[in-house]
C-alpha angles and dihedrals in degrees: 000000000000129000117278118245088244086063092066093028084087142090101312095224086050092048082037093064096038095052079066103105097009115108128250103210129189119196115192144137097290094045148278122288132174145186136192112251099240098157121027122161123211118225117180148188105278093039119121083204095058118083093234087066095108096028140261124335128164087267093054109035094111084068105060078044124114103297104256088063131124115240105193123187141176121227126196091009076272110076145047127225129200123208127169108232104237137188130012116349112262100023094093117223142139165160120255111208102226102180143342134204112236112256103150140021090015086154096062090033089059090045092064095045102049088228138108096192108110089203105061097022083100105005097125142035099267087032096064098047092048092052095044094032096242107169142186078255090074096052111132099007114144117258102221110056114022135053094310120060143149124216121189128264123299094197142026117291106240118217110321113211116206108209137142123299118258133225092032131100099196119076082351081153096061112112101231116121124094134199147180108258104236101014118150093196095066119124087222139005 
């Protein structure tokens, strides 16, 4: 059963740390595949590092969308990123899905990746979405009926750490990024 829109209508930091352990599935065609959600970041509305930070434009409408929406991205002009919209509409927050360790449809995952190896198969923001693909298509759907979805977690959440967020130059200080302690599918330790 996938996560209710009130659980992503809160405080971004507090849905930033339980997505921790819950799956991010994907059902297509091809197949369905689905990680556990092990290293997420929070960006919100009055940082210079989210993409809100100097208001709408056509790229990042999802993200002034109803919290419980997807906000997918492409960086580079290469990948894709994946982030869950999170608070009130308009204000323009959310959590970016940094990496996921492999639970369903690894085969397929590993199809789209070209790769065997478990640990680095979603290990990353355009990792992931490759793996699961994940693709711009699916950029403000909503994350409780359709082909993306998050359930909550199967199992405990181990120790979560609370650090700063990796790959960016502005409020890279900021401690905002959250991880699985232990986890052997994270992009950085």
């Amino acid at each position: 059963m996938s996560l209710p829109r009130s659980f992503y209508e809160r405080d971004t930091v507090a849905v930033a740390r339980d997505l921790l352990g819950c799956l991010l599935i994907h059902q297509e065609k091809a197949g369905t595949a689905a990680g556990r959600i092990v290293e997420v970041e929070a960006y919100l509305r009055d940082d210079p590092a989210a993409h809100s930070y100097r208001g709408m434009t056509e790229r990042n409408r999802a993200m002034f969308g109803p919290a419980g929406h997807a906000y997918v991205y492409r960086i580079y002009g290469l990948h894709t990123c994946v982030n869950v919209v999170t608070g009130a509409e308009g204000r323009g927050e959310a959590v970016l899905i940094r990496a996921l360790e492999p639970v369903a449809g690894i085969g397929l995952m590993q199809a789209r990746r070209g790769r065997d190896d478990l640990i680095s198969l979603a290990n990353g923001p355009g990792k992931l979405t490759e793996a699961l693909g994940i693709t711009i298509d699916l950029d403000g759907a909503s994350l409780s009926c359709g082909p993306l979805w998050i359930d909550p977690p199967t199992t405990p959440v181990e120790e979560i750490v609370q650090t700063t967020r990796v790959g960016i130059t502005k409020a890279a200080d900021l401690p905002l990024r959250f991880y699985l302690k232990g986890s052997r599918y994270l992009s950085r330790r």
